[in-house]
C-alpha positions as CSV (number, residue, x, y, z in Angstrom):
1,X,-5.8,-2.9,-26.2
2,X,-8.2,-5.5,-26.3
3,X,-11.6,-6.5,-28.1
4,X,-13.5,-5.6,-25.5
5,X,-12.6,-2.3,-24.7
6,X,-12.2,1.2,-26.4
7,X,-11.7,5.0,-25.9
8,X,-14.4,7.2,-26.4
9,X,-13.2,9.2,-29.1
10,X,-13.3,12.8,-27.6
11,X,-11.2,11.5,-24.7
12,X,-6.9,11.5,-24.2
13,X,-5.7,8.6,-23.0
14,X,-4.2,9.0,-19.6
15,X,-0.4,7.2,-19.2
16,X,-1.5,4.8,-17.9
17,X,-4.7,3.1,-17.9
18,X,-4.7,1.1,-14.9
19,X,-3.0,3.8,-12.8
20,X,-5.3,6.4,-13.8
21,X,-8.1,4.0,-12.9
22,X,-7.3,2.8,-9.6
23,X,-6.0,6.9,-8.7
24,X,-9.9,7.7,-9.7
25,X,-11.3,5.1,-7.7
26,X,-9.2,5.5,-4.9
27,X,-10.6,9.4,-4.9
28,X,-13.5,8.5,-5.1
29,X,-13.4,6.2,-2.3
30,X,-11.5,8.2,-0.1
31,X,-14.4,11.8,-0.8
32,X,-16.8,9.2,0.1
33,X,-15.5,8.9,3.9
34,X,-17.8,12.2,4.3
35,X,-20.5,10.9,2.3
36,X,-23.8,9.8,4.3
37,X,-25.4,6.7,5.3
38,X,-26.9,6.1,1.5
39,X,-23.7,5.6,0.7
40,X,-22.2,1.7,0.0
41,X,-18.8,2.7,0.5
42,X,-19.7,5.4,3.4
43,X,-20.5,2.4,5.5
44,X,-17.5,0.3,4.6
45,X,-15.4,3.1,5.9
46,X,-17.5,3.8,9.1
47,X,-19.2,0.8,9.9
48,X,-17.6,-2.1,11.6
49,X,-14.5,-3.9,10.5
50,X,-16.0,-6.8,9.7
51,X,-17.8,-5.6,7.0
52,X,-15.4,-4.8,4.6
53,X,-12.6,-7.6,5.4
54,X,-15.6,-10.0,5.0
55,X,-16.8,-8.3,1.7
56,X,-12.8,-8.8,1.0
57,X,-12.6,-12.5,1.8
58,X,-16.3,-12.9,-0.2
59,X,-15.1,-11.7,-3.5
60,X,-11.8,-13.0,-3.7
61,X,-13.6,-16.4,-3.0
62,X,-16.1,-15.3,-5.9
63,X,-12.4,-14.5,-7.9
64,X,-11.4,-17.9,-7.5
65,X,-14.9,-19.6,-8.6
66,X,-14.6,-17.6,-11.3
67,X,-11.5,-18.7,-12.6
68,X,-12.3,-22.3,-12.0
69,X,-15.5,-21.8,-14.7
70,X,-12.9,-20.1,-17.6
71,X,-10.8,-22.8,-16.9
72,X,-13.5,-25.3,-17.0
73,X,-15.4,-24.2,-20.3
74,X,-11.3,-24.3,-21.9
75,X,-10.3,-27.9,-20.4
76,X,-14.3,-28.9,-21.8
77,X,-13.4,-27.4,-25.1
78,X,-10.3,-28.9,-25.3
79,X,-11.2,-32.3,-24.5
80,X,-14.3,-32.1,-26.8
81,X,-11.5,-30.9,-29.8
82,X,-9.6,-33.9,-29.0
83,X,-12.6,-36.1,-28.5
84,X,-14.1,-35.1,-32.3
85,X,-10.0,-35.1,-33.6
86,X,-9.3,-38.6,-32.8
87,X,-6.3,-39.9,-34.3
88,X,-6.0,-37.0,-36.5
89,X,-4.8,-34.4,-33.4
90,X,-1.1,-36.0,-33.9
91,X,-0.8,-34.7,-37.2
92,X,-0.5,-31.1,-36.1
93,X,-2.3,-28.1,-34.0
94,X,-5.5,-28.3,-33.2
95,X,-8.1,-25.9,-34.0
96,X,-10.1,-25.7,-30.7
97,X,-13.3,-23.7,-31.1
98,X,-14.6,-22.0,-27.5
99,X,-17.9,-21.8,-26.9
100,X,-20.0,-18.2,-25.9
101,X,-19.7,-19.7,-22.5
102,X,-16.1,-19.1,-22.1
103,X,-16.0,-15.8,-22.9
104,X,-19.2,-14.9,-20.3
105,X,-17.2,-17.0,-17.8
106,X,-13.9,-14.5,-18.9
107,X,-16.3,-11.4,-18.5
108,X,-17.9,-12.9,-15.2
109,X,-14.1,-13.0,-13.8
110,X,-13.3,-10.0,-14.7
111,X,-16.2,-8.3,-13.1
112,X,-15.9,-10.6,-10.0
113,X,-12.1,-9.1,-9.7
114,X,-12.9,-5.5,-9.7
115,X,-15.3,-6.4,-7.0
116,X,-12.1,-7.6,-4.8
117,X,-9.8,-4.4,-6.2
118,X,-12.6,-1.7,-4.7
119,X,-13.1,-3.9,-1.7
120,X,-9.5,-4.1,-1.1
121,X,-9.5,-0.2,-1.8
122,X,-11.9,0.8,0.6
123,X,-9.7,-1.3,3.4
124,X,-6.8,0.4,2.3
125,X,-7.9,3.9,2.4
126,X,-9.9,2.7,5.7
127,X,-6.7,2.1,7.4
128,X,-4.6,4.9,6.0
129,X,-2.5,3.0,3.1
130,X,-2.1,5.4,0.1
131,X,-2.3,3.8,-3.7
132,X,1.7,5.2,-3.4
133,X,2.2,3.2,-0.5
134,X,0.3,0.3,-2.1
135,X,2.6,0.7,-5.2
136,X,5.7,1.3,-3.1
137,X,5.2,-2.3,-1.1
138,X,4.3,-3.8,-4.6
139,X,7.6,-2.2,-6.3
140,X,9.6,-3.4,-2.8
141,X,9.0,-7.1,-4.1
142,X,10.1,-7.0,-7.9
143,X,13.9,-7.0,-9.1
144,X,15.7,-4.1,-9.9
145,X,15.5,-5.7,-13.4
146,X,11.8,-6.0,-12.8
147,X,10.4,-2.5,-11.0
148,X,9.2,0.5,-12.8
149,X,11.6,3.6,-13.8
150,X,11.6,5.8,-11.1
151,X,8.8,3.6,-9.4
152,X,8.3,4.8,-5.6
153,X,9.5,2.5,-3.0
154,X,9.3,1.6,1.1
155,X,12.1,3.2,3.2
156,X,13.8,0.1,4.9
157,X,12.3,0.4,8.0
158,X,8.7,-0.3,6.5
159,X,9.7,-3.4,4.7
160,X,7.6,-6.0,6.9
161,X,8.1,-9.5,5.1
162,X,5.0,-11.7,7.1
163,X,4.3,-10.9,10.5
């Protein structure tokens, strides 16, 4: 687990964290299709298409700006380790320190990429796709070698590869 998360300590894990997260949100998401207008994701599910693929295509643009700042504070950090090392950097690894920066930028990330995962949630349960479904076209694409025991797959005739 990392740093920067825990379990409350009255709590059981569940199996799996990430499944148990995205089956929660993915309930929630799909109880609020009866939800009124005050709700956010009530009028992602009603409202025009557009909405929601554009909220899609937003985030994952903010995903990828995102990931260009992490990678920017680590390349600056880097280059400011080697700058300070000099001629010493050949003798062995170097100790590069990362600045509070880079870890916001990690935590900024991570928030902007559960802003993509519910968006692309809401367009999945807009349209009918189930998280099995979801995991079954994911599972469809790894190895034999690579795929979960007794992880749920697409029946032949569902396996679409590009349009």
């Amino acid at each position: 687990m990392s740093q920067k998360t825990y379990l409350p300590s009255c709590e059981t894990p569940p199996v799996s964290q990430v499944g148990a997260t995205l089956e929660a949100l993915a309930a929630t998401i799909a109880a609020r299709r009866e939800a009124g207008e005050e709700s956010y994701t009530h009028r992602l599910l009603a409202g025009s298409p557009d909405d929601v693929l554009k909220k899609v295509m937003e985030e994952a643009g903010e995903v990828a700006l995102a990931a260009k700042d992490v990678e920017s504070w680590a390349c600056s950090s880097l280059a400011a380790t080697l700058a300070v090392a000099g001629a010493d950097a050949d003798e062995g690894a170097l100790d590069v320190e990362l600045p509070t920066e880079y870890s916001a930028a990690v935590d900024h990330l991570r928030y902007e990429a559960a802003d993509v995962v519910y968006h692309l949630l809401v367009v999945l349960e807009r349209y009918g796709i189930d998280l099995d479904e979801f995991a079954a076209e994911l599972n469809n694409r790894m190895k034999d070698d690579e795929r979960p025991q007794g992880g749920v797959r697409l029946h032949e005739e569902h396996i679409k590869r590009g349009k």
